[in-house]
Backbone bond lengths (Angstrom), bond angles and torsions (degrees), N, CA, C in turn:
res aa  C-N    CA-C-N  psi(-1)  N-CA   C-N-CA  omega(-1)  CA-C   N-CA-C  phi
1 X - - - 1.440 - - 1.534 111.58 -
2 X 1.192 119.10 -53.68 1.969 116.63 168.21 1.740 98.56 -55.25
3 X 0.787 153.38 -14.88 1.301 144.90 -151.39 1.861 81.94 -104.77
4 X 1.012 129.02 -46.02 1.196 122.75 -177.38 1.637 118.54 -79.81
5 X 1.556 113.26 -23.34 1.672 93.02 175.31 2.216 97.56 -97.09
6 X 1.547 107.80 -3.53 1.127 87.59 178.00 1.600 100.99 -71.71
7 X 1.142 145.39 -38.42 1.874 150.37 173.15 1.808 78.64 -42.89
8 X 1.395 129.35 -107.60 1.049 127.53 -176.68 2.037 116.14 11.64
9 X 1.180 99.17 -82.22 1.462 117.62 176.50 1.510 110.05 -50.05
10 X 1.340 130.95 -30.68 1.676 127.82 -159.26 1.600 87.43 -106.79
11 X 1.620 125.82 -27.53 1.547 122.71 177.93 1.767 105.18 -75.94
12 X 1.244 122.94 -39.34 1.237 113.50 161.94 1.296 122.59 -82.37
13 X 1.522 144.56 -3.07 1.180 135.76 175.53 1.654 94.45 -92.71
14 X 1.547 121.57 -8.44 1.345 112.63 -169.58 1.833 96.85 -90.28
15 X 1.105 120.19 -49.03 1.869 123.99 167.52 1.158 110.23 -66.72
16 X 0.833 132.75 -6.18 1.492 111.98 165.16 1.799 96.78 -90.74
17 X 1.070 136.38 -33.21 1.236 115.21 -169.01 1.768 102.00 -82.45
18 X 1.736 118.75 -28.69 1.021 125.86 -179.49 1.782 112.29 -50.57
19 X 1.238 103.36 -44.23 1.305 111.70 -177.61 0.996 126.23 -77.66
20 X 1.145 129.91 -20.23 1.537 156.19 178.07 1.452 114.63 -86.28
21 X 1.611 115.98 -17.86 1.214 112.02 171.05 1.507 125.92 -89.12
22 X 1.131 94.60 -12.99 1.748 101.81 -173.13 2.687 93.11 -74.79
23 X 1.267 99.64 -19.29 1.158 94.88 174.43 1.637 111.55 -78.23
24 X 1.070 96.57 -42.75 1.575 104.05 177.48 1.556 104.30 -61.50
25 X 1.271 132.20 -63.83 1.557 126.22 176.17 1.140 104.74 -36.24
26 X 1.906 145.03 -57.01 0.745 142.25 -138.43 1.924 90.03 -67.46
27 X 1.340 108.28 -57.78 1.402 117.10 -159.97 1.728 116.04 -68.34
28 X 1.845 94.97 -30.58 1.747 87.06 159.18 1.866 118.29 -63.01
29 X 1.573 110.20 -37.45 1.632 99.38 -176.54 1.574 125.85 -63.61
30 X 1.669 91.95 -4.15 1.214 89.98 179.36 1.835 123.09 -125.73
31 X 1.462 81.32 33.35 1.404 117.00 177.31 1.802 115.44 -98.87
32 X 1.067 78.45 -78.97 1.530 113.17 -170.09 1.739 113.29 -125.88
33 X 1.698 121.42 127.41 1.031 109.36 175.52 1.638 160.49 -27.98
34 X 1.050 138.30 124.01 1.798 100.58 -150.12 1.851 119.41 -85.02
35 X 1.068 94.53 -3.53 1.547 100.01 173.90 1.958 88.28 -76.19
36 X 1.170 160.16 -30.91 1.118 149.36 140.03 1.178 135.80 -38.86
37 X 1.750 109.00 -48.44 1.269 106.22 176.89 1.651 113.11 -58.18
38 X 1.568 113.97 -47.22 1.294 134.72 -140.87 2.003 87.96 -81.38
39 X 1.246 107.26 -26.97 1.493 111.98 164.64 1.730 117.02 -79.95
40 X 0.517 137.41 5.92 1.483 149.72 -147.75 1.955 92.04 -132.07
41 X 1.342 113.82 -76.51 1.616 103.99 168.97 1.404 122.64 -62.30
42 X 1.169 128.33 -31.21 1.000 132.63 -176.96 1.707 103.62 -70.93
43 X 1.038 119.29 -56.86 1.698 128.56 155.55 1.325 120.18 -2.53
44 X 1.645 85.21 -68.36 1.503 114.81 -160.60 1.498 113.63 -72.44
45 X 1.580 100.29 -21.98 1.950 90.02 -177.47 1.682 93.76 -97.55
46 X 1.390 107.35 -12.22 1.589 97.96 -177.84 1.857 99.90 -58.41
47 X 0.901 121.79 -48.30 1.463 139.55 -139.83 1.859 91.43 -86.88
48 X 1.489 117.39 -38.73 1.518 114.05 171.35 1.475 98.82 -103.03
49 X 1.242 133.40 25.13 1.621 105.67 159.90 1.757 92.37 -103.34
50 X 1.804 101.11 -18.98 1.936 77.74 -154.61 2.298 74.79 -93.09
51 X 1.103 121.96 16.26 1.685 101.30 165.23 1.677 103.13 -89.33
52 X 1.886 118.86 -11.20 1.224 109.55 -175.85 1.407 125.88 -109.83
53 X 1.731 104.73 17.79 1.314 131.66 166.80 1.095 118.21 -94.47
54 X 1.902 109.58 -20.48 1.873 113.54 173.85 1.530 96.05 -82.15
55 X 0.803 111.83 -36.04 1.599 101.12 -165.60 1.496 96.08 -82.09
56 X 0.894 141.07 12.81 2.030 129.81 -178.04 1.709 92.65 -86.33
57 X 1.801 103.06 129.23 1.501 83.27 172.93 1.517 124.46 -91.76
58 X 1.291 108.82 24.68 1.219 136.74 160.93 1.385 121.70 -79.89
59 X 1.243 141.35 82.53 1.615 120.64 -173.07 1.649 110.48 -71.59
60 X 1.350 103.20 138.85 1.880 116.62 177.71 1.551 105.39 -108.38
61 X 1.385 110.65 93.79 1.221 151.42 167.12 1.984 106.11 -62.73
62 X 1.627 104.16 89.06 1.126 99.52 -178.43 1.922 106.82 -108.18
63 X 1.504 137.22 112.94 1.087 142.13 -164.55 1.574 95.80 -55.68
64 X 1.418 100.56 127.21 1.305 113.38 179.94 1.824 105.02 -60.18
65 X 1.058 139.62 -12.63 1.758 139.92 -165.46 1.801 84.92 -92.61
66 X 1.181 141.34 -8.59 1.699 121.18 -162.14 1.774 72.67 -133.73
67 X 0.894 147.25 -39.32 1.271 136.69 -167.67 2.086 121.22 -32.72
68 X 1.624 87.86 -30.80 1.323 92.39 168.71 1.487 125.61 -74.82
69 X 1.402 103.11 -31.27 1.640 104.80 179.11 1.750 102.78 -73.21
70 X 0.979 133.78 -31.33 1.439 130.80 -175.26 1.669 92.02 -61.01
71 X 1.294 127.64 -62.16 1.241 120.13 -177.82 1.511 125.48 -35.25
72 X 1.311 97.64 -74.99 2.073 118.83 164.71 1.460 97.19 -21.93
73 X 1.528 106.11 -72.82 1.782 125.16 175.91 1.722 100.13 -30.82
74 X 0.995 123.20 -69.48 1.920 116.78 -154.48 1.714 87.29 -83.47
75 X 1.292 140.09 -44.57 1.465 133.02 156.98 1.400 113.25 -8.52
76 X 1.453 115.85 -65.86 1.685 130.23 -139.01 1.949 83.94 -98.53
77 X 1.095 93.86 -64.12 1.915 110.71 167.20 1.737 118.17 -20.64
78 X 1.248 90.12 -89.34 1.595 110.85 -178.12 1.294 129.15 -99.08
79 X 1.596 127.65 -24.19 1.187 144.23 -154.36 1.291 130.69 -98.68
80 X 1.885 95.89 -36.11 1.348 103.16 140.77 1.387 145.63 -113.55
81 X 1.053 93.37 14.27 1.558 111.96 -171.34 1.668 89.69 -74.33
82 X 1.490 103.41 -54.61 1.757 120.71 -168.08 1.425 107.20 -37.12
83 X 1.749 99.70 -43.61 1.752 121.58 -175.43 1.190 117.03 -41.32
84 X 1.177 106.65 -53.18 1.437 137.67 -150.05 1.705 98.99 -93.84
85 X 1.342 118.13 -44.95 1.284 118.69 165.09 1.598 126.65 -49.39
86 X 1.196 108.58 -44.50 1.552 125.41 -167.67 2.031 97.88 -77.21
87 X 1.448 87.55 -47.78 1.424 88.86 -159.66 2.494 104.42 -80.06
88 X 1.529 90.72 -5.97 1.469 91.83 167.52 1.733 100.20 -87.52
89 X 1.169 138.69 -30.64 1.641 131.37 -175.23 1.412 118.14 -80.92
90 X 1.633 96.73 14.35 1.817 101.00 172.93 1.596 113.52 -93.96
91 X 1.819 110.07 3.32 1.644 111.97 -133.48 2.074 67.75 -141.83
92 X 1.373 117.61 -61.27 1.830 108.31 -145.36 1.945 90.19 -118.94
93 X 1.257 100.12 161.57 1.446 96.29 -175.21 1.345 121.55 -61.47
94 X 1.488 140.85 -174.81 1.515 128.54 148.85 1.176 118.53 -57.26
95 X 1.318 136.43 -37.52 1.362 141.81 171.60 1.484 132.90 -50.13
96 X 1.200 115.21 -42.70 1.235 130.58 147.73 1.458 106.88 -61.27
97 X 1.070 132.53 -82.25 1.526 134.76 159.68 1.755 95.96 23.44
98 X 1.629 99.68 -83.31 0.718 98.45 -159.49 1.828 145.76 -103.71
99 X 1.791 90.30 16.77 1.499 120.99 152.64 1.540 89.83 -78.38
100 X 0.991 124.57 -107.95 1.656 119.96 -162.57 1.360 128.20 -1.93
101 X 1.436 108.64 -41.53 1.710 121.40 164.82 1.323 119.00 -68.22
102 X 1.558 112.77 -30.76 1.573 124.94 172.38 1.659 115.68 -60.83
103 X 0.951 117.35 -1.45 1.551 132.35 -146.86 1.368 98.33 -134.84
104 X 1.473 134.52 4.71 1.676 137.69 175.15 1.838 99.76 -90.28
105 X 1.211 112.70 -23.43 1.312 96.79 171.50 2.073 120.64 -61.71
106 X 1.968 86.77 -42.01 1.483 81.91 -164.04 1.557 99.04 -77.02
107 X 1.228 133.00 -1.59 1.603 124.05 -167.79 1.732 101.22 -93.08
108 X 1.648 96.22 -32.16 1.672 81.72 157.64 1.488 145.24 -88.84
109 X 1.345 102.89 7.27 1.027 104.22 159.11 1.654 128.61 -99.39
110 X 1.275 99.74 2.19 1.102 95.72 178.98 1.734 114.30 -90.02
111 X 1.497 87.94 -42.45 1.382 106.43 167.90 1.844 113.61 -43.32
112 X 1.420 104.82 -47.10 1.216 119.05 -173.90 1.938 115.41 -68.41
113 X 1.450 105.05 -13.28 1.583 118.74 178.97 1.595 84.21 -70.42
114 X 1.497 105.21 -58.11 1.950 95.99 -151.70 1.512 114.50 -61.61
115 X 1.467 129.29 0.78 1.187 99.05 -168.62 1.662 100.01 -122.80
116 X 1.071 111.83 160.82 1.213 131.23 -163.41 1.503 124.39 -34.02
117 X 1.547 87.70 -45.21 1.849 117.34 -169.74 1.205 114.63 -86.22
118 X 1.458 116.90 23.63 1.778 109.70 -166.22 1.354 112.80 -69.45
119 X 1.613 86.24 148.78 2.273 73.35 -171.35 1.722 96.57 -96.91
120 X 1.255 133.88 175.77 1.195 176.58 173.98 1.950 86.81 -14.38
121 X 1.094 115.52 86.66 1.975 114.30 165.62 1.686 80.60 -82.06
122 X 1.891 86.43 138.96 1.847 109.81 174.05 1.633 80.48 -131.89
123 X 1.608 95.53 155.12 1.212 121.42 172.16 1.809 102.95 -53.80
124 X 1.555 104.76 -47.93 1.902 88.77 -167.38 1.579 98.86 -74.59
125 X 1.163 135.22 -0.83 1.594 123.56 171.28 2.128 108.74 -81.74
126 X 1.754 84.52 -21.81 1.495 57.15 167.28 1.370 120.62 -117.71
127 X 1.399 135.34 7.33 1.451 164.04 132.93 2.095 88.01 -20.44
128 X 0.938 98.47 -59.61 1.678 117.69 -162.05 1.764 102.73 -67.79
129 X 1.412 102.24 -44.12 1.732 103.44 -171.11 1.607 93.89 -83.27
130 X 1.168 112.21 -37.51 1.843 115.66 -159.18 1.855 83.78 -64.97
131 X 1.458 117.14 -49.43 1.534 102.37 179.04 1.550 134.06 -55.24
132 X 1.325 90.56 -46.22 1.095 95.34 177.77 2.016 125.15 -77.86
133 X 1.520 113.20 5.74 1.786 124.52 147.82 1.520 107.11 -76.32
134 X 1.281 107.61 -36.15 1.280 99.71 -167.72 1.406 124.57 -74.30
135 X 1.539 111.86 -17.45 1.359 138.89 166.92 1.605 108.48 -62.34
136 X 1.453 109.14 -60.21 1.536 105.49 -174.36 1.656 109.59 -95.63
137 X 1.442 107.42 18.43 1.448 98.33 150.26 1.346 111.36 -108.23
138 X 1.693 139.62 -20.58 1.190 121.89 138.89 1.171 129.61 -28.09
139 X 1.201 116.39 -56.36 1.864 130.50 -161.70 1.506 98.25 -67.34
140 X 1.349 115.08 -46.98 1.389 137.45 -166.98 1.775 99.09 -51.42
């Protein structure tokens, strides 16, 4: 039972910082350029994920021949998305910011109808997406 309100506690300590960052982007773009800023976070978790891969007492042994696709991978992933984030909060408020980002679930699923390979739509995934429009058309 603690194992379940500690999830509780780490899902709200995780939105509150989620939400709070689209304010912080706003004030780096208008700091410092955002192809910088968006390098600068992106940097920064590189630099504490690979300090939280030394400390695993597990070592994660990644074959140097695929090592390049992981790169391409967090590029296409995180790298430009970040780009594109920083450099859209120079133009629309944080607020929007960050309804608009709320709204990548339903574009992938829609996206995810058109293609051939769709895996398994269940009623509670869409119970789950239909809630979560209905949220950022409240908020909206």
């Amino acid at each position: 039972m603690l194992n379940k309100h500690i999830n509780y506690l780490w899902f709200f300590l995780l939105a509150s910082f989620w939400g709070g960052s689209f304010v912080a982007i706003k004030e780096v773009v208008n700091t410092v350029p955002p192809f910088f800023g968006a390098a600068l976070r992106v940097g920064l978790a590189l630099f504490f994920l690979t300090i939280m891969l030394c400390c695993l007492r597990k070592k994660v042994a990644v074959p140097f021949s695929i090592r390049w696709r992981i790169w391409i991978m967090g590029l296409f992933s995180q790298g430009i998305p970040f780009f594109f984030l920083f450099w859209g909060e120079q133009h629309i408020s944080s607020g929007l910011a960050g309804i608009l980002n709320g709204t990548v679930p339903i574009w992938t699923l829609l996206f995810s109808l058109t293609s051939p390979r769709t895996r398994n739509f269940s009623p509670l995934k869409g119970i789950g997406l239909s809630t979560g429009l209905l949220g950022i058309c409240i908020i909206f």
